[in-house]
N, C-alpha and C positions, 0 to 999 in steps of 0.2 A: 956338770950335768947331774952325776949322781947324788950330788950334795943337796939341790932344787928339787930331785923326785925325794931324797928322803925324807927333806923337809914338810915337804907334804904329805907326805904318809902317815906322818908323826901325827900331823892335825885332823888326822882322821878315825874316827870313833872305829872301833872294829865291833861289826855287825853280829859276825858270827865267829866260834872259834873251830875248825875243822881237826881232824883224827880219825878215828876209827869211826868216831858219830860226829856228828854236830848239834855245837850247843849256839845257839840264837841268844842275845839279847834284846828278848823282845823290849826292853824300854826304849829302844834306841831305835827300834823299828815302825817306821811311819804305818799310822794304818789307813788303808785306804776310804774314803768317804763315798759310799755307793747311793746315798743319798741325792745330791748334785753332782750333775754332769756340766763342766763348765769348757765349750768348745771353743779354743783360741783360732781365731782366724787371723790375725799378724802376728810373725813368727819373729824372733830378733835372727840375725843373720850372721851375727859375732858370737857365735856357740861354734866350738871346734869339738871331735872324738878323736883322740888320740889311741891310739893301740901300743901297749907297749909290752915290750916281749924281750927274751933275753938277746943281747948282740943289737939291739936297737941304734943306729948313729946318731950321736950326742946331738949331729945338726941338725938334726930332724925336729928331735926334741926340744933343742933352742930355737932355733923358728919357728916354729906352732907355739913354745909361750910368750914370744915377743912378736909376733903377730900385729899389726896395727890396730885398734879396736875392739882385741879381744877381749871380751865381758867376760866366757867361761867357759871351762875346757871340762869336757867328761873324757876321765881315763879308764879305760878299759885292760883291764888284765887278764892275766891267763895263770891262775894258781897259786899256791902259799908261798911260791918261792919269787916272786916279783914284791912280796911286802917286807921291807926292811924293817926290823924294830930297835 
């Protein structure tokens, strides 16, 4: 299990870098379009949130990513110490 969250971690741009301050990269940060507002009224049903936090059970974690139909999982963390580098 920890070998699938690290892998993913890895493929993920890091946004901002935290310390005493934080520093943003803003190129990597979408900016919003206040222009259009585009209201989705069907939603897909195969989006999972995951929370993942320290002492997490592996099977939790493997069954929410082998999931039948799962399109796409938002993880949700809690601090600098859930991101492996």
């Amino acid at each position: 299990m920890r070998n699938i969250l690290v892998r993913l971690f890895r493929e993920l741009p890091v946004l901002a870098e935290v310390g005493v301050y934080i520093r943003y990269h803003e190129d990597l940060i979408l900016k919003p379009n206040f222009k259009k507002l585009k209201v989705h009224k069907e939603l897909d049903e195969n989006i999972a949130i995951l929370k993942l936090f320290p002492g997490i059970n592996q099977n939790i974690v493997r069954n929410t990513l082998t999931t039948p139909g799962l399109k796409a999982l938002i993880l949700e963390t809690f601090g600098q110490a859930m991101r492996q580098r």
